[in-house]
C-alpha positions in Angstrom: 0.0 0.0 0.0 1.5 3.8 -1.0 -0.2 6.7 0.1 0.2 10.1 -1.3 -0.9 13.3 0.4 -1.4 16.1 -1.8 -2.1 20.0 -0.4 -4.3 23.2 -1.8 -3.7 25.9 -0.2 -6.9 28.3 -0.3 -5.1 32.0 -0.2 -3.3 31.6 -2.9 -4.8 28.5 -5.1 -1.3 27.3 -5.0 -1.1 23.3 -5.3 1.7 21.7 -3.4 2.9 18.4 -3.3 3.9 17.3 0.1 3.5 20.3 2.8 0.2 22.0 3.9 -0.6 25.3 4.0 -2.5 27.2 6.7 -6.6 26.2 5.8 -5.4 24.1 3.3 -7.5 21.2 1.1 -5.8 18.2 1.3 -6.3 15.0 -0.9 -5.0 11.4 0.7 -4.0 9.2 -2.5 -4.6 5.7 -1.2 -2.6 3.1 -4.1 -3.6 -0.2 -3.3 -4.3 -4.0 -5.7 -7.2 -5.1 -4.8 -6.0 -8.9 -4.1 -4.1 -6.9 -0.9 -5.8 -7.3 2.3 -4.2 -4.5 4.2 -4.8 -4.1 7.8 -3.5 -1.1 8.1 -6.2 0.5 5.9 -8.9 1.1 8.6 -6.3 2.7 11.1 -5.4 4.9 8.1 -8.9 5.9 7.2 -9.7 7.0 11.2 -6.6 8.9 11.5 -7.5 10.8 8.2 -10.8 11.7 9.5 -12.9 9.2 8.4 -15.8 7.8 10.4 -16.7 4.2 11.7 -19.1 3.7 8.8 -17.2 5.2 6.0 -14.3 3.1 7.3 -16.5 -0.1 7.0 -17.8 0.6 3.5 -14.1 1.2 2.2 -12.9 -1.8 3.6 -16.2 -4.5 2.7 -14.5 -6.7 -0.1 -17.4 -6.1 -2.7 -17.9 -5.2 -6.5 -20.7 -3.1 -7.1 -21.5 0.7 -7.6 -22.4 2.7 -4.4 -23.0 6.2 -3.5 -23.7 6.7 0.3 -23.7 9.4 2.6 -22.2 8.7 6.3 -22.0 10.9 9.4 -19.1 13.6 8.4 -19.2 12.6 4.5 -20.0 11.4 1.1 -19.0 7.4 -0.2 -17.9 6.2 -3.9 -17.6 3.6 -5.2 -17.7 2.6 -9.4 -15.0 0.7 -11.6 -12.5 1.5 -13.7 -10.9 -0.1 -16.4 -6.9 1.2 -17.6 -8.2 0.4 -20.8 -11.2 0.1 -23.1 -10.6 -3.7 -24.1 -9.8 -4.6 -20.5 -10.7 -7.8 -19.5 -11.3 -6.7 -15.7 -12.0 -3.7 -14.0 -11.1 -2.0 -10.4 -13.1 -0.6 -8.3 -12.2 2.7 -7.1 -13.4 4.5 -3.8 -13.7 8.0 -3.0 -14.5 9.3 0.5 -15.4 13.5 0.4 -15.1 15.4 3.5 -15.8 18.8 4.0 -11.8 20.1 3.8 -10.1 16.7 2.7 -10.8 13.4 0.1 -9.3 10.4 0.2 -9.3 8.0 -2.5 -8.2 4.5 -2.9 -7.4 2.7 -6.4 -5.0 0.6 -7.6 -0.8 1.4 -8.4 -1.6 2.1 -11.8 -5.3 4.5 -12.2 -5.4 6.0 -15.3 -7.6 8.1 -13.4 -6.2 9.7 -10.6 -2.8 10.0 -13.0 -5.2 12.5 -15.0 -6.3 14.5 -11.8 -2.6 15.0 -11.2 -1.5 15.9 -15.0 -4.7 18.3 -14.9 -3.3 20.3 -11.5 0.2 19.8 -12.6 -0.7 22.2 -15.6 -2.8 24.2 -13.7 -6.7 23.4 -13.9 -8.0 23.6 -10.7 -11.4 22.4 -9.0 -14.4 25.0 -8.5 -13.6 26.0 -5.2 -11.2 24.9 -2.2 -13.5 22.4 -0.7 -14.0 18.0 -0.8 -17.3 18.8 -3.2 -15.3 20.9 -5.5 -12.6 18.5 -6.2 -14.8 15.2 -5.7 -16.2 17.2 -8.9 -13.4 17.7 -10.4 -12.4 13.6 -10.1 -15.6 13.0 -11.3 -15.0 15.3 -14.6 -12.0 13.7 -15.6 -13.5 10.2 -15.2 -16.2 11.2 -17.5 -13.4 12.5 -19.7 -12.1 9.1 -19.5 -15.2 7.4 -20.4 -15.5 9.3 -23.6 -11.9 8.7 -24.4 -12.7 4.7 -24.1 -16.2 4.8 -26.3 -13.9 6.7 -28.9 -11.2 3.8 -28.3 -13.8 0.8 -28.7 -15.9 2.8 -31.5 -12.6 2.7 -33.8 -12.1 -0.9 -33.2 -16.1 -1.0 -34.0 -15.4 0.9 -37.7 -12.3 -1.0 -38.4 -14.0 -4.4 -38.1 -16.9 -2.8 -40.0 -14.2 -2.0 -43.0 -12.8 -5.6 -42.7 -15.9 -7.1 -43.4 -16.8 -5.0 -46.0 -13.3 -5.7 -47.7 -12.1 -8.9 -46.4 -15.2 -11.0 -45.4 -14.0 -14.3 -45.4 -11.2 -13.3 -42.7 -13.4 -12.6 -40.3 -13.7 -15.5 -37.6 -16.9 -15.7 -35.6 -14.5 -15.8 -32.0 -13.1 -12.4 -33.3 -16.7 -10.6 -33.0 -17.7 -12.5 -30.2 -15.0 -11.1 -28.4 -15.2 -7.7 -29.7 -18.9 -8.0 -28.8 -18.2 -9.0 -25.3 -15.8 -6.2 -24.5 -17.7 -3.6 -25.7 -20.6 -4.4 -23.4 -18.7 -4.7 -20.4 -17.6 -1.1 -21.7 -21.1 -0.5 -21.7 -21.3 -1.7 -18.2 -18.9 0.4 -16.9 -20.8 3.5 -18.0 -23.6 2.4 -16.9 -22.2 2.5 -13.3 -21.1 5.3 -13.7 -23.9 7.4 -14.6 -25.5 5.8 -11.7 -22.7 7.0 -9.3 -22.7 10.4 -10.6 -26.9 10.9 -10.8 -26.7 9.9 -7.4 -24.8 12.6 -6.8 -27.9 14.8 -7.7 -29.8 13.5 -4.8 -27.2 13.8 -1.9 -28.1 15.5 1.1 -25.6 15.5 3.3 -24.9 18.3 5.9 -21.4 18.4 6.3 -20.5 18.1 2.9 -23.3 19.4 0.5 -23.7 19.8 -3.2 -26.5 22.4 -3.7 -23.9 25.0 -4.4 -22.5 23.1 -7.5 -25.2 22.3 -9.6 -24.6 23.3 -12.4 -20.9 21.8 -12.4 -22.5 18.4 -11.2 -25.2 18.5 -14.1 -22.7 19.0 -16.6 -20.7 16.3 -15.6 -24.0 13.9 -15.6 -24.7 15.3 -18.5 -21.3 14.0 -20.5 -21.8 11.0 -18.8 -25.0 10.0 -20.0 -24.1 11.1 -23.4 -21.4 8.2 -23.4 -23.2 5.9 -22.2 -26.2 6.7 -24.7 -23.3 6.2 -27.4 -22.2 3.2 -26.3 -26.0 2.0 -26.7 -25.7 2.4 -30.0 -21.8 0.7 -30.6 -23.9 -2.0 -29.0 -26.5 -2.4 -31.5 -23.9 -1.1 -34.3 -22.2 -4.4 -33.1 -25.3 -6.5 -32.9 -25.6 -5.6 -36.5 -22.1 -6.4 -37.9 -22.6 -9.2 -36.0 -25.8 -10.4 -37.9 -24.1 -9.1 -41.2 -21.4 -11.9 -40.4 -23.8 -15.0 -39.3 -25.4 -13.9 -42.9 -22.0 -14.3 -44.8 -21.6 -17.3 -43.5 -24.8 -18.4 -44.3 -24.4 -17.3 -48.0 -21.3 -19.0 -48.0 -23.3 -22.3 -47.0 -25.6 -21.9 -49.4 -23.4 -21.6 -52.4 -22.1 -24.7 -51.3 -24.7 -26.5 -51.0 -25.7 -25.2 -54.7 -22.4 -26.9 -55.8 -22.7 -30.0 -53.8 -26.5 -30.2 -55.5 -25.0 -29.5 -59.4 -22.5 -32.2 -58.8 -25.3 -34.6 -57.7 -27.2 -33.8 -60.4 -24.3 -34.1 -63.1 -23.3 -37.4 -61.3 -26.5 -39.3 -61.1 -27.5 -39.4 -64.8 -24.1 -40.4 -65.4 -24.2 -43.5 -62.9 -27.7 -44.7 -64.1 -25.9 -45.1 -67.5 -22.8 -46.7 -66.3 -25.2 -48.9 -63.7 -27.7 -49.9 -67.0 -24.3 -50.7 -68.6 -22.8 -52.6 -66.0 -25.6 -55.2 -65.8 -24.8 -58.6 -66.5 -27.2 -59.6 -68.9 -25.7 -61.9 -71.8 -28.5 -60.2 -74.4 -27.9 -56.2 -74.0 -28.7 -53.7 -77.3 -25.1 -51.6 -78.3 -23.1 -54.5 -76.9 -22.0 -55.8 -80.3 -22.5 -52.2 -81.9 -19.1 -50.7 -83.1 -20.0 -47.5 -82.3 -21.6 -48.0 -78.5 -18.9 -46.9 -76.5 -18.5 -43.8 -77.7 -22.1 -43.3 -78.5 -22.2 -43.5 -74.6 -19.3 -41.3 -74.0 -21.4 -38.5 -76.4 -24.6 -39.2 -74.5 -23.0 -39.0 -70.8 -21.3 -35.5 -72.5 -24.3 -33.9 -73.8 -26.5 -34.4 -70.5 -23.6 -33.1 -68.8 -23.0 -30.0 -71.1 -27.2 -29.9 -70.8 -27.2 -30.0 -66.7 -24.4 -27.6 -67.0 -26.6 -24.7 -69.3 -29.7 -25.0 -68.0 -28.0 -24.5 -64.0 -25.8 -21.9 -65.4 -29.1 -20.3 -66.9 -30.8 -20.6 -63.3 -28.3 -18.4 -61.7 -26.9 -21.5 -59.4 -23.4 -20.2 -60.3 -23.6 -16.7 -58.9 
């Protein structure tokens, strides 16, 4: 477990790295896997100000979205995936207190990494409060959301362009698995427009969010625009999808055409050879000079005749 303490110092606006200032917002950095069973968490939590409840819901071992409100504060919870295609996500927490939030993820969080590149070049939250910079989290994980749809909607396109060029190197396992990341994509978003309408609702008295509306709408407002988006990659999906099974199909068909005109070429054919092949003493042609290749003529000209009238019936298209 690393923890990183970050400062903003409310005179100036100043954001510094390591030392407080006097009335000063801090933000606790919590980096932790979550296979890591640290005891040392809930001692943490309580000496950063957290209550007994807060301190239970960031330490029960459970994978699901959740926005609650506890006795000095506000609780997170939604995933997070480092990357559109990835096969599973971590779930990050974020407590809000009135002067201080403290957030726990994983060593490697694409997210919090942006919240630091975003004060590092000098964007800062709305106000020197928990709210404001819960807020300001929240904006760069919608950011992050639209950055993945963009991801997984040019993986969508340039499947899209493989089947219309290349059809028959498309496998079937290819889409499925294309199919299945984009809806646990989907999932993601889902969750996370949850957490962040939920936000709407809070009333909490220590820490509350009437003040920022408008900065809160917005955010909801990019969110659900993702995740509307990613409704459609869905069904844009669904429908490559279907344009695939019917390839196939067509493939299928055409050769089970071929497999019919060979039959049909073949079984004239072996009820001449079969009359032929009889072994009847008394036969007509047997003694005729010309039989054999009297046959050979016949067995050509229904073949060239099968041949026509299929090619006429559009079977060779």
């Amino acid at each position: 477990m690393e923890v990183r303490h970050y400062h903003l110092s409310i005179p100036d606006g100043a954001w510094l790295g390591q030392k407080p200032g006097e009335h000063a917002l801090a933000w606790h950095d919590i980096r932790m896997e979550e296979s890591e069973q640290e005891p040392r968490l809930a001692g943490l939590l309580e000496k950063l100000g957290a209550d007994e409840e807060a301190v239970t819901l960031c330490t029960l071992p459970v994978r699901f979205p959740a926005v609650e409100v506890t006795r000095n504060g506000v609780f997170l919870r939604f995933p997070q995936r480092a990357a559109w295609n990835g096969e599973r996500a971590c779930y990050v927490m974020l407590l809000c207190l009135k002067d201080a939030l403290i957030s726990i993820g994983p060593a490697q969080s694409p997210l919090f990494d942006r919240v630091l590149q975003r004060l590092e070049k000098g964007r800062r939250p709305a106000e020197a409060s928990g709210q404001a910079l819960l807020l300001f989290i929240m904006d760069a994980c919608a950011d992050i959301s639209a950055l993945q749809y963009m991801a997984a909607r040019s993986a969508v396109e340039n499947l899209a362009d493989r089947l219309d060029d290349e059809p028959d190197n498309i496998r079937q396992d290819e889409l499925i698995t294309l199919r299945r990341r984009v809806s646990r994509l989907s999932l993601q978003c889902e969750d996370l427009r949850y957490c962040m309408s939920a936000l709407q609702s809070v009333q909490a008295q220590n820490v509350p969010f009437s003040h920022l509306k408008a900065e809160l709408h917005d955010i909801v407002d990019s969110q659900s625009h993702v995740a509307r988006s990613q409704d459609q990659l869905e069904n844009r999906l669904r429908d490559l999808h279907n344009d695939c099974l019917l390839h196939a199909q067509r493939k299928t068909d055409y050769r089970l055409r071929v497999l019919t005109v060979l039959t049909s070429l073949c079984m004239p054919l072996g009820v001449i050879a079969g009359i032929y092949g009889m072994n009847f003493h008394f036969m007509p042609e047997l003694e005729w000079r010309y039989g054999y290749f009297f046959t050979l003529g016949l067995m050509a000209f229904i073949t060239a005749a099968l041949l026509l009238f299929f090619f006429k019936k559009g079977w060779f298209k």
